[in-house]
C-alpha positions in Angstrom: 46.2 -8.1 -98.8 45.9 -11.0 -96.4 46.9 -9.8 -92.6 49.5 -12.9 -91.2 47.8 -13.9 -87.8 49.8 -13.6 -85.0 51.4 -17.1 -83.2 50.3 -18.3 -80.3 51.4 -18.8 -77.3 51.4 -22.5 -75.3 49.7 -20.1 -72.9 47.1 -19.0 -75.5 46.4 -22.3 -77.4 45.8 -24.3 -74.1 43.2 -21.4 -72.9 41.5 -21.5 -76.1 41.5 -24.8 -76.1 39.9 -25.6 -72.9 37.2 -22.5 -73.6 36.4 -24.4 -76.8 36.3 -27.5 -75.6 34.1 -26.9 -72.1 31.4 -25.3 -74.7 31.3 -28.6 -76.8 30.9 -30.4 -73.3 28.5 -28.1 -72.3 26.4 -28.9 -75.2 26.9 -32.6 -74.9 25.4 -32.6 -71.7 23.0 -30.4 -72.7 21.8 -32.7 -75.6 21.8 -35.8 -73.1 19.8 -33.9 -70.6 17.1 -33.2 -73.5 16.8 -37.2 -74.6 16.8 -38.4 -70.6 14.6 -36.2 -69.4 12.2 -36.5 -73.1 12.5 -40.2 -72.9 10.8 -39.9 -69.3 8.0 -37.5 -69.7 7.2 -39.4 -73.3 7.2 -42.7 -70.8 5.1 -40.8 -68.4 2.9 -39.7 -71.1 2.0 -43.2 -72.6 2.0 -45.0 -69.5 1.1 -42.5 -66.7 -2.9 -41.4 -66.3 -3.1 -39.5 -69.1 -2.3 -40.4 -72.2 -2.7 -37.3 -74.5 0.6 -35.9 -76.2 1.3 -33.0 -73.7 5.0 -33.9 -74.2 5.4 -32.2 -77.8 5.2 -28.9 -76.4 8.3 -29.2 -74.4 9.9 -31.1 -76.6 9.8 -28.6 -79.7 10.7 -25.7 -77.5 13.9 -27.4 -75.6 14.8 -29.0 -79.1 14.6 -25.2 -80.3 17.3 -24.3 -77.5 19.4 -27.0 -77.9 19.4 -26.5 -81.6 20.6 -22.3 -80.7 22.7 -23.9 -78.8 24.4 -26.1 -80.8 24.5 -23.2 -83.3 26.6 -21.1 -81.2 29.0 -23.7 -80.3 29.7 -25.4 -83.3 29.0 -23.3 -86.5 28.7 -19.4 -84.7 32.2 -19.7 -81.9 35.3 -17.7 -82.1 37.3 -20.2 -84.7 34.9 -22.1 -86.9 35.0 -21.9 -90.7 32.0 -19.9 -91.0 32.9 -17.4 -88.2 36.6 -17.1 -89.7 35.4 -16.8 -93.3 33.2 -13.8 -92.4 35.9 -11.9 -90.7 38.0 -12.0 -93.5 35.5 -10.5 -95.8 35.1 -7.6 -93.2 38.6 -7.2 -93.1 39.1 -6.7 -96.6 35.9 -4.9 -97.2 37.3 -2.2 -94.4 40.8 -2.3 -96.2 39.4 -1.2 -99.2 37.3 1.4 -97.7 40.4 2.4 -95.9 42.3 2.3 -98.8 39.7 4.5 -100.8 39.6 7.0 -98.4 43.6 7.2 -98.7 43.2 7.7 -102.5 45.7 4.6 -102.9 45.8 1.3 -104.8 
């Protein structure tokens, strides 16, 4: 058994709305951040008084957080497919336990 969702309110839809869409900003300027700032210190790498490859060490590790990050906002938030299709099966999974327990069909 499939439980209806409840309607929203305008109220509702505009505050999850904005909540969605300031995290998808947030990671937008996150990711630009990450190429600015990596595009300088590769520049200041090659072309600075050093040139050894010091800059992969940051690199991998913010790439690492901004790849978390973008996991959380796009695949992981309140709303996506993935997030949505794996609170159904819980649901149902705990209906039929509940259901069990009540000895009904």
């Amino acid at each position: 058994m499939v439980r209806a969702m409840a309607l929203l309110s305008e109220d509702d839809i505009e505050r999850i709305a904005r909540k969605r869409a300031g995290a998808k900003l947030g990671w937008y300027l996150h990711a630009t951040v990450f190429v600015v700032v990596n595009l300088g210190m590769i520049a200041l790498s090659s072309f600075g008084f050093t040139r050894r490859p010091w800059t992969m060490a940051p690199v991998l590790g913010w790439g690492a957080g901004l790849i978390l990050h973008g996991i959380s906002v796009f695949i992981l938030a309140n709303g996506s497919p993935l997030r949505e299709r794996l609170l159904q099966r819980e649901r149902e999974r705990l209906q039929r336990e509940q259901q069990d327990r009540a000895g009904g069909p």
